[in-house]
C-alpha positions as CSV (number, residue, x, y, z in Angstrom):
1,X,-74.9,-39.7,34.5
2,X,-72.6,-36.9,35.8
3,X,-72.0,-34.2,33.4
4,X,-68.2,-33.2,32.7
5,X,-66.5,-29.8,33.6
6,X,-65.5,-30.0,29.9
7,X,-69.2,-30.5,28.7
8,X,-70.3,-27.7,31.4
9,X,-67.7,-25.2,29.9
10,X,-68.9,-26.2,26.7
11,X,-72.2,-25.3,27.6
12,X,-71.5,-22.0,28.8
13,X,-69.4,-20.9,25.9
14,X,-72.6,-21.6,23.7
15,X,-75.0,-19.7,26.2
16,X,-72.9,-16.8,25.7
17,X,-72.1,-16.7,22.2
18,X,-75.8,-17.3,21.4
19,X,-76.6,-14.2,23.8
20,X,-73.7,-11.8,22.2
21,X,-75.1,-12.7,18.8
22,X,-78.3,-11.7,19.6
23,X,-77.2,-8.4,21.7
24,X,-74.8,-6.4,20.0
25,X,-73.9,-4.6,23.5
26,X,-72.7,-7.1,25.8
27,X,-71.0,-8.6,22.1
28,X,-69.3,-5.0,22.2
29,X,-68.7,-5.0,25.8
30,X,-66.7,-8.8,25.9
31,X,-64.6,-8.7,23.0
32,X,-61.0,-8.1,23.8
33,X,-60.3,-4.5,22.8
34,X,-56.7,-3.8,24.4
35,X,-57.4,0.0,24.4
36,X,-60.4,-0.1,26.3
37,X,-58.5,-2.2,28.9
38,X,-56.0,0.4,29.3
39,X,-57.8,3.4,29.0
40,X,-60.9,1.8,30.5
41,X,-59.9,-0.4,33.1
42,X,-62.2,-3.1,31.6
43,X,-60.4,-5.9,32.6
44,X,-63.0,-8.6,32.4
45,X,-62.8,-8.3,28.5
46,X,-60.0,-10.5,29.0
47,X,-61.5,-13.1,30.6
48,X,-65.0,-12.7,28.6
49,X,-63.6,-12.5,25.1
50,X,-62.9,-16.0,25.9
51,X,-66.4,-17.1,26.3
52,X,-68.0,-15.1,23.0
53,X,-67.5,-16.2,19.2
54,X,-67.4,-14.2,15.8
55,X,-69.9,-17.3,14.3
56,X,-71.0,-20.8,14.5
57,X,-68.4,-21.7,12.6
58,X,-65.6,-20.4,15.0
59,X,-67.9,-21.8,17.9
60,X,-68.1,-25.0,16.3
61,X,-64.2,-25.4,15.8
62,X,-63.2,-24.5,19.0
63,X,-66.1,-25.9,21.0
64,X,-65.4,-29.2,18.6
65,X,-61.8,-29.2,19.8
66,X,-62.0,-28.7,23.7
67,X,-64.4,-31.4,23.8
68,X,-62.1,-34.5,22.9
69,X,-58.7,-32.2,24.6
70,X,-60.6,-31.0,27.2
71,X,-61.4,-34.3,28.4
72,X,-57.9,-35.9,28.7
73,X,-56.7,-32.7,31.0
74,X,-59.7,-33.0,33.0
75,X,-59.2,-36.9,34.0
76,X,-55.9,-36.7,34.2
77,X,-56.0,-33.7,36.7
78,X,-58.8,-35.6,38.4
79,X,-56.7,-38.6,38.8
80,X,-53.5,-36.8,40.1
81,X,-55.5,-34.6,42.6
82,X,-58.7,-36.3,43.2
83,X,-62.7,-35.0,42.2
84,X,-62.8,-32.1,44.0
85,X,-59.3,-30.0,43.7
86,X,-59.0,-31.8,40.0
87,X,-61.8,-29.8,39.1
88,X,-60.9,-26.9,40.6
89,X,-57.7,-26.7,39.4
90,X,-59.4,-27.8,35.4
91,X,-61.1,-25.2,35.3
92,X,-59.0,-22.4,37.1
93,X,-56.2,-24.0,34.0
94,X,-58.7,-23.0,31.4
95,X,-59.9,-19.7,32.8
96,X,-56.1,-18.2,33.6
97,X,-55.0,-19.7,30.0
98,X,-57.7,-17.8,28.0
99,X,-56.2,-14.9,30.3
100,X,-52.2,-15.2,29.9
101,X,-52.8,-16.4,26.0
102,X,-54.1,-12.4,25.3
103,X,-51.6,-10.9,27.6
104,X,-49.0,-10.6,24.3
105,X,-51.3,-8.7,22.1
106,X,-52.4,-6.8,25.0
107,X,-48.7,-5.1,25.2
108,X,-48.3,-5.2,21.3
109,X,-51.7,-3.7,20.5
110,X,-53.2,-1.6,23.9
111,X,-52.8,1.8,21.7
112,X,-54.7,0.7,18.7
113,X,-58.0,1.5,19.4
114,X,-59.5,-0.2,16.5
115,X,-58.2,-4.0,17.6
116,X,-60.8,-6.5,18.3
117,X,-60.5,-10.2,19.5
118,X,-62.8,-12.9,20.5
119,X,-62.9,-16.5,21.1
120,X,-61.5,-19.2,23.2
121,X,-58.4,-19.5,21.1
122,X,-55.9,-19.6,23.8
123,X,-57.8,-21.9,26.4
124,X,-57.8,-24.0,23.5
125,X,-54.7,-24.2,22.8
126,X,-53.6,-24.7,25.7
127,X,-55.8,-28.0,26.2
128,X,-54.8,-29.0,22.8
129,X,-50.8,-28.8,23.9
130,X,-51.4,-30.3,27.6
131,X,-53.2,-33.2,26.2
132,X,-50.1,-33.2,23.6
133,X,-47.4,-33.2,26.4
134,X,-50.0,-36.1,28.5
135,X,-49.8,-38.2,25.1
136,X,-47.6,-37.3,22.6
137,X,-47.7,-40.6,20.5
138,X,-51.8,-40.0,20.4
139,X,-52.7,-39.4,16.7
140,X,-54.5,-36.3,15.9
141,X,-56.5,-36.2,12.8
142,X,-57.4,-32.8,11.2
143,X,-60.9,-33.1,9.4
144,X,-61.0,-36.7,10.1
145,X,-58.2,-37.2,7.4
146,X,-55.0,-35.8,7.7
147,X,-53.4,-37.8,10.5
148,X,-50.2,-37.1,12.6
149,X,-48.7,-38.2,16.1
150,X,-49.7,-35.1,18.2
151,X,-46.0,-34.1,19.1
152,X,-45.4,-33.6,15.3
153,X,-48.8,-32.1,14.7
154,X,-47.7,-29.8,17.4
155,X,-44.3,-28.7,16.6
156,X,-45.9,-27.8,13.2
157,X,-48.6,-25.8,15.0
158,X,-45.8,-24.0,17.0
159,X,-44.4,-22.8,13.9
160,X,-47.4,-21.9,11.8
161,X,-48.2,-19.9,14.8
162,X,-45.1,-18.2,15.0
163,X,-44.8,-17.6,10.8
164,X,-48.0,-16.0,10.6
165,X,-48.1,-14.1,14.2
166,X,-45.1,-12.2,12.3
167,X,-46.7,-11.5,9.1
168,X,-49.9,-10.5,10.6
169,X,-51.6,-10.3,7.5
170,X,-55.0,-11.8,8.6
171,X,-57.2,-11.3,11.3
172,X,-56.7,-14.3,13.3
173,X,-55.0,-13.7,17.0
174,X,-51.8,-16.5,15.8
175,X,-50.1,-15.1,19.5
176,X,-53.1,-16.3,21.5
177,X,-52.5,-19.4,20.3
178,X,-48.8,-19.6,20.4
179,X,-48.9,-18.4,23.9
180,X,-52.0,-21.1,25.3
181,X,-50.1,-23.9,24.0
182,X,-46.9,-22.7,25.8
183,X,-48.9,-22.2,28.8
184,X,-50.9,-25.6,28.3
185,X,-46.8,-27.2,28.2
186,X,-45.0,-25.4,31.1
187,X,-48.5,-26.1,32.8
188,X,-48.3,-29.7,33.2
189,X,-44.4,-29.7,33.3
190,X,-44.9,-28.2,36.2
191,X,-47.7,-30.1,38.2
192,X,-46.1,-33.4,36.8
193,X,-42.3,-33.1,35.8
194,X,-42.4,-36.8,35.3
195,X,-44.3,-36.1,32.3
196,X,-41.3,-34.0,30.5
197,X,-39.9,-37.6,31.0
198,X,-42.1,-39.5,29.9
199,X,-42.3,-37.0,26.9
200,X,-39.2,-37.3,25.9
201,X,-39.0,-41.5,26.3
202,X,-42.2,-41.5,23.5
203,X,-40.7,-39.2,21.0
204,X,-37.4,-41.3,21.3
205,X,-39.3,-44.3,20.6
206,X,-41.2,-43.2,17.7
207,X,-40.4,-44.3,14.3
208,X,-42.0,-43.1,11.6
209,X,-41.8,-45.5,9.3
């Protein structure tokens, strides 16, 4: 049985979280530090930050997420490009949107020298959002409870992430999230503008009651 991209990336991600928990150097050297980038030139923190987690918990949620998300991107670029530049192009999608999701706080924090991210937030999110534009009607369930079409679910996400990327009263990167799910949008729109068709014909259609 061939193993998915997805579960591959998966893979990785756990690899390298494992490793940073158990070596407080290369855990010091990945995380996204916007000053050291700057005044460093360590530009790989951008990229690496991505594959390292605080915990299992924020491994598990994340990891948990791209699984069922990463999935739909990853067929569907498969079936509009074929095996080989699908898979290219899946993975070249997560890799540049864990990238362009910290771009934002790099500008709004590169002179704080005590700001730390980490995590895969923003490739995320941007699965999350391509999957929403690929299937907007497709339910998804937070907990395994709470149930809403993913275009709503999304809209609320957008907002949440906007609200507390304001306030920011908590340590939780809200603009790495807001800017992979715009990312994960304008990415598909722009491979496939059919889909911002398509998009638009389901949320017409959908009554909620």
């Amino acid at each position: 049985m061939e193993l998915s991209l997805t579960f591959l990336l998966i893979a990785l991600t756990c690899l390298s979280s494992y490793y940073a928990w158990k070596t407080p150097s290369f855990l010091n050297a990945s995380m996204f530090t916007p000053y050291r980038v700057k005044h460093r030139g360590e530009y790989g923190r951008f990229l690496l930050s991505g594959f390292i987690h605080k915990d299992g918990v924020h491994l598990l949620f994340n990891m948990f997420t791209f699984y069922f998300f990463g999935q739909v991107v990853e067929q569907f670029l498969g079936y509009m490009f074929g095996p080989g530049l699908g898979a290219v192009m899946f993975v070249g999608f997560y890799l540049v949107a864990i990238v362009v999701s910290d771009i934002p706080t790099y500008w709004k924090e590169k002179d704080n020298p005590h700001y730390h991210a980490l995590g895969a937030s923003g490739g995320t999110a941007a699965m999350v959002f391509a999957s929403i534009v690929l299937m907007p009607l497709a339910d998804i369930c937070i907990f395994g409870i709470f149930c809403l079409p993913g275009f709503i679910l999304g809209f609320l996400f957008l907002g949440y992430a906007i609200y507390k990327g304001k306030q920011g009263d908590d340590n939780i990167n809200h603009d790495a999230h807001l800017f992979g799910a715009l990312f994960g949008i304008i990415f598909v729109l722009v491979i496939s503008p059919s889909q911002g068709l398509y998009f638009w014909d389901q949320i017409k259609s959908f009554r909620l009651f």
